[in-house]
N, C-alpha and C positions, 0 to 999 in steps of 0.2 A: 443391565449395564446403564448407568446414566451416563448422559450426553452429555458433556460437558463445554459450552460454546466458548468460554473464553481461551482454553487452551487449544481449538481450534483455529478462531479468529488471532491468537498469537501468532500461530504455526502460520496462518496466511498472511500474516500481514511479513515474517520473517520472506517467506516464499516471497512474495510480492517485492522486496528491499531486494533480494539477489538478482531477480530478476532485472531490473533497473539498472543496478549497476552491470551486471552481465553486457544488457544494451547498450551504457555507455563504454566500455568495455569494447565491445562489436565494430561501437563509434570511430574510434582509437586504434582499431589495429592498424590501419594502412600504415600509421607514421611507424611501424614498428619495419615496414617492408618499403622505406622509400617513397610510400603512393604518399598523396593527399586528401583530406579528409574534407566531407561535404561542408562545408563554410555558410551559415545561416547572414554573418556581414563581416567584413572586412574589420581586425582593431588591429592598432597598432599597439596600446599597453593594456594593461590590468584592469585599468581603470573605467576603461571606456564599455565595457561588460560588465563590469562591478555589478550592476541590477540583475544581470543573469544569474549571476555565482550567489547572488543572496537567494534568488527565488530558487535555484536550484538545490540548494544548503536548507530550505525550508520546506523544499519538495521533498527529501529524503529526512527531515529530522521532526516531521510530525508525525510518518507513522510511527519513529522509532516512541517518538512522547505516547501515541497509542498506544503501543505495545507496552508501555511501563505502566500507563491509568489502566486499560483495562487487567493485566494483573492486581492492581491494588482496589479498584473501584466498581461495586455492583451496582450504584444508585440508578435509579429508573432517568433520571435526567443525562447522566454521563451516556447511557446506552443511547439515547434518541439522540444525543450529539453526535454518538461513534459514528450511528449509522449513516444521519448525514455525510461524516466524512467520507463515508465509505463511496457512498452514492457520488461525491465531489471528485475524490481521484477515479471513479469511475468514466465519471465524462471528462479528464481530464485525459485518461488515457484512449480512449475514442477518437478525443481531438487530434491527439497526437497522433494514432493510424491513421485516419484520415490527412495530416498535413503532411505527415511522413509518403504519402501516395504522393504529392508534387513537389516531394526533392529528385532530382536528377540527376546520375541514372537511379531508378527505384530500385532499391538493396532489399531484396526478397529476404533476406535472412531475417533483417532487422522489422519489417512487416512481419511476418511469423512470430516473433518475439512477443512485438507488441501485442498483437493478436490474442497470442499466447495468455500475455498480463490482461488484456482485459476482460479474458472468460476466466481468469482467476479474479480478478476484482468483482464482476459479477457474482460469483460463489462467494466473497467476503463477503457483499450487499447479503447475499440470503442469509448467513451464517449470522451477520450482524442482527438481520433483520429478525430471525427467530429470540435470539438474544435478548432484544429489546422488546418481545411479546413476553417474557416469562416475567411473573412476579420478582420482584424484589426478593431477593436470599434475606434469610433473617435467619442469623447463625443463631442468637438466641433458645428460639424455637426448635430449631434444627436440633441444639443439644439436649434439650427438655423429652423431644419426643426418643433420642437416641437412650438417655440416661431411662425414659419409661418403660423404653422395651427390655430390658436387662433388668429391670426388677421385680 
């Protein structure tokens, strides 16, 4: 059976997107029951957040862009990009357990979550990282030796 990593790293990077939103999700329930929800600052409009909602819109809309190159893109340079990225939301979600330890009270659920995403992001790091040790695919080839064996 050949391994196939980029159908893999799709599947986790899919996994990884749910997860996230799940979290915020997690976020949000209280206002659904009356409570209030942990408040990072105080805004009064839109606007005054504005910088979160963009990085937050970019935090969720690059792995979607990963997930579109690595289906269409085998190059040996796109791979040693992916995996940097991978490595990056890696410590990004690290950071985020650990900062999520001094909101108050500590929401055990949403620590697990996280948790949760970053030994999955870990497994993307390897998954990517194998990835980016294999040669270049050369479809070319690949059909010369397939069309040799059949004749």
């Amino acid at each position: 059976m050949t391994v196939n990593y980029r159908e893999k790293i799709i599947a986790l990077w899919i996994t990884f997107l749910l997860g996230t939103l799940f979290h915020t999700q997690l976020g949000l329930m209280p206002l659904f029951h009356g409570l209030p929800v942990a408040e990072s600052q105080k805004a009064t409009t839109i606007n005054e957040i504005s910088g979160i909602m963009w990085l937050m819109l970019g935090f969720f809309v690059i792995p979607m862009l990963a997930i579109i190159a690595t289906t269409f893109f085998d190059a040996k340079r796109y791979r040693v990009i992916h995996f940097g990225l991978t490595v990056f939301y890696s410590i990004m979600n690290l950071l985020h357990v650990i900062l999520d330890l001094f909101v108050q009270p500590i929401l055990w659920y949403q620590i697990t979550l996280m948790v949760f995403l970053f030994l999955l992001g870990l497994l993307l790091n390897i998954v990517a990282f194998q990835w980016m040790k294999l040669p270049p695919y050369k479809g070319n080839k690949r059909q010369e030796i397939l069309a040799n064996s059949y004749s």
